[in-house]
N, C-alpha and C positions, 0 to 999 in steps of 0.2 A: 722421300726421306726428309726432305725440309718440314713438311708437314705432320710430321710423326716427333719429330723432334722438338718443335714448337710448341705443339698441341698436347702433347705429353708432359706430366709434374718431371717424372724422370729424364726424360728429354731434355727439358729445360736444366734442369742440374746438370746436363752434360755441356750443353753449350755454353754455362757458368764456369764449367772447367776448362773449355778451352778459351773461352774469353781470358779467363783468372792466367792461364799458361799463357797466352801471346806478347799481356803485359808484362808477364816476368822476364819474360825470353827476350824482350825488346829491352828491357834496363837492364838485364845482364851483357846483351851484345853489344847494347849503345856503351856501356860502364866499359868494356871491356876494350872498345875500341878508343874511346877516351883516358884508358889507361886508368881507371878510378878502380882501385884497388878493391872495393869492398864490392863489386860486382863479383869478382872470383869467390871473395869469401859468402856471399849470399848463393851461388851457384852451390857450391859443398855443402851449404845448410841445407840446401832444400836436398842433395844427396843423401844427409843425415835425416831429412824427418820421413823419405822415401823408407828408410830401415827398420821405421818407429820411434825415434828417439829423439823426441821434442827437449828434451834436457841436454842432448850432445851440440842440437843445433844453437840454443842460447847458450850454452859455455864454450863455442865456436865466435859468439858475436861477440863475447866479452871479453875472450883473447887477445880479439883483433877491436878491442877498444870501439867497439857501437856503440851509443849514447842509450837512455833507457827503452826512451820511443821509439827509436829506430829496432832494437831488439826484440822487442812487444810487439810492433806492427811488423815486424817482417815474417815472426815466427807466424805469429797467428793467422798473415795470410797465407803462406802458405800450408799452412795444416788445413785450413779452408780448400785451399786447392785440391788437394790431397783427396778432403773427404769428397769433391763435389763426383769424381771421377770412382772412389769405390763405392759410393751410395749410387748412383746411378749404374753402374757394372752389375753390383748385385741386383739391383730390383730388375734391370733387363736381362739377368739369365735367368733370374729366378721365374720370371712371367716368360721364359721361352725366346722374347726377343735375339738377345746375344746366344750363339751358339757355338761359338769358336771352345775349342778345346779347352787352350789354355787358361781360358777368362773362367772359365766354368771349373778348372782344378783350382785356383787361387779363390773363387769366391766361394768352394767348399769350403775351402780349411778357413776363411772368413766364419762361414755360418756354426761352423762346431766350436769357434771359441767365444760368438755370440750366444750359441747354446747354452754353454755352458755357466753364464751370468744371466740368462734371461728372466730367468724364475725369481734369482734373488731379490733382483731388481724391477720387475714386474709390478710389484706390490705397490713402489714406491712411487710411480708412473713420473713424473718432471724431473722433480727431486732425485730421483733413483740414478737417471741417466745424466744430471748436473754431475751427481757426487759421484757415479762411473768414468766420469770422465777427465773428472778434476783428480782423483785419485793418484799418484805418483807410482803405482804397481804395475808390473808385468800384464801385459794382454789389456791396460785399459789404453784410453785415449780415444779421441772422436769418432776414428775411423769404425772399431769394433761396437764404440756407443750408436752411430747412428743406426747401423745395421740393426743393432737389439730394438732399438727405435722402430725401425721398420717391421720388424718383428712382432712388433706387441701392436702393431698398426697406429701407431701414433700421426698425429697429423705434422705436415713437414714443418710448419710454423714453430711446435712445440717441441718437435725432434732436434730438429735445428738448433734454435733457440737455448736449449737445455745443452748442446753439446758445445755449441757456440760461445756459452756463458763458463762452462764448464772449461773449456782448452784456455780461452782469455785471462779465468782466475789461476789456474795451473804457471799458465805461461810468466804472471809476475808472482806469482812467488816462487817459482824456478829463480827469474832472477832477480830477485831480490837477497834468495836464498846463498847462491853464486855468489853475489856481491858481499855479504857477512862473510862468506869464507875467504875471499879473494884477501878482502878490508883487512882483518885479523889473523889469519892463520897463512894466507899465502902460499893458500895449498889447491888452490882453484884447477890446474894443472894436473895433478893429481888426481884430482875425484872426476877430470874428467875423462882422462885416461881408463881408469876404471869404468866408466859409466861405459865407453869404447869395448872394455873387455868384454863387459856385460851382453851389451849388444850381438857381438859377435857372435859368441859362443854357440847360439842356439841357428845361427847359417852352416856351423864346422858340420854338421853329420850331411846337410841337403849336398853343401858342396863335395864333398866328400862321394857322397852317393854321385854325384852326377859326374864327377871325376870319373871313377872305376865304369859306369857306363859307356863315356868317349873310349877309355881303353879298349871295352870288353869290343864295342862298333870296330875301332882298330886293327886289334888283330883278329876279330870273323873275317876285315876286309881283306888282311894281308894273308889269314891264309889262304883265302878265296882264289887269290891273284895266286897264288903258290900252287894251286892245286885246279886249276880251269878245269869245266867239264869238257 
């Protein structure tokens, strides 16, 4: 296992990911035990970029009064984070390594919204996946970019690199962006409340679904128990 993990491009991006996670978890715990308040608030952002939603976690950091650097560098690392663990999930199910169920439904529905930009984007090979990434639309963002990356067989320096460059330019002009609204209209609050609804909406049907499932397990179990052979 150590060996395979080393030895391996994808390998290597995983143990990036757990490196990238021990350091967070370790300034979260130590922040949290030291009572420094912006460890809880860093903890919920990276909940927020867990959903997709690089725009909720910096109008998170700007709420709670982050200075510009610390907003830039927190986000971006952890979007970093983020990607090292689904860029390496997918190339190991996709090559057969990973084989656990669940890894292998979450990085279908990965690859069919990677599909579905691949072409466009294809053409424009660096560029294509900078501007995929930096894009402030629905289904972009690093995560889906490096995958398309992988896809069009890109080498990880340039995969990287382009998604890398791409989430960083995004990330300030999110808040920069934040910041003109906050400065002037004082409505920062607001849009990000919305950005929250946004977000949501598109879990209400999965959740939903997996609700009336625990029921339906429920009562088979209860009538089972009701009715013994």
């Amino acid at each position: 296992m150590k060996n395979f993990l080393l030895n391996t491009i994808e390998g290597r991006v995983l143990v990036t990911g757990f490196l990238f996670t021990a350091l967070f978890l370790a300034f979260v715990i130590i922040g949290i035990v030291q009572g420094t308040p912006g460890a809880k608030v860093a903890f919920v952002v990276f909940i927020t970029h867990c959903v997709g939603s690089r725009a909720g976690g910096i109008g998170l950091c700007i709420l709670n009064d982050f200075d510009p650097f610390t907003t830039i560098a927190l986000n971006f690392y952890l979007e970093c984070l983020i990607v090292c663990y689904t860029y390496a999930s997918f190339a190991l199910s996709t090559s057969g390594i990973f084989k656990a169920a669940w890894i292998k439904i979450s990085m279908r529905a990965l690859k069919e919204k990677a599909e579905e930009k691949k072409e466009k984007i294809k053409r424009w090979g660096w560029i294509g996946i900078f501007a995929f990434v930096m894009a402030p639309l629905p289904v972009t963002g690093p995560v889906v970019g490096t995958i398309i990356g992988y896809m069009m067989r890109m080498r990880l320096f340039s995969n990287f690199s382009a998604a890398g460059l791409g989430t960083l330019t995004a990330i300030v002009a999110w808040y920069y962006g934040f910041e003109f609204l906050e400065d002037r209209f004082a409505m920062l609050q607001y849009v990000f409340i919305a950005i929250c609804v946004v977000i949501i909406i598109p879990y209400l049907k999965p959740i939903k679904r997996f609700i009336d499932y625990l029921r339906r397990e429920s009562n088979d179990q209860s009538a089972g128990d009701r009715n013994p052979k």
